[in-house]
Residue, then its C-alpha position, 0 to 999 in steps of 0.5 A: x857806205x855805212x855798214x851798222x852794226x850792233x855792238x855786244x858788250x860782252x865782246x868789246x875787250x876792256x883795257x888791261x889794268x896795268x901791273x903793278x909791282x908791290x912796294x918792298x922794303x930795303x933791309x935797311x928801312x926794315x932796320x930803321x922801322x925795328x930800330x924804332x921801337x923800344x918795346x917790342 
């Protein structure tokens, strides 16, 4: 037994996207990339 119903797109839950974190730079590629430059 088939029970049909309608489908309302504003209740169908979507996927969470995920997380994600944001890169951060070591104190020492923070050193390397001041390092880098002559004239600042």
């Amino acid at each position: 037994m088939l029970v049909q119903k309608k489908l309302d797109p504003e209740i169908i839950n979507r996927p969470k996207k995920p997380k994600l974190l944001p890169n951060v730079l070591s104190k020492e590629e923070v050193k390397w990339i001041l390092e880098a430059y002559q004239n600042i």
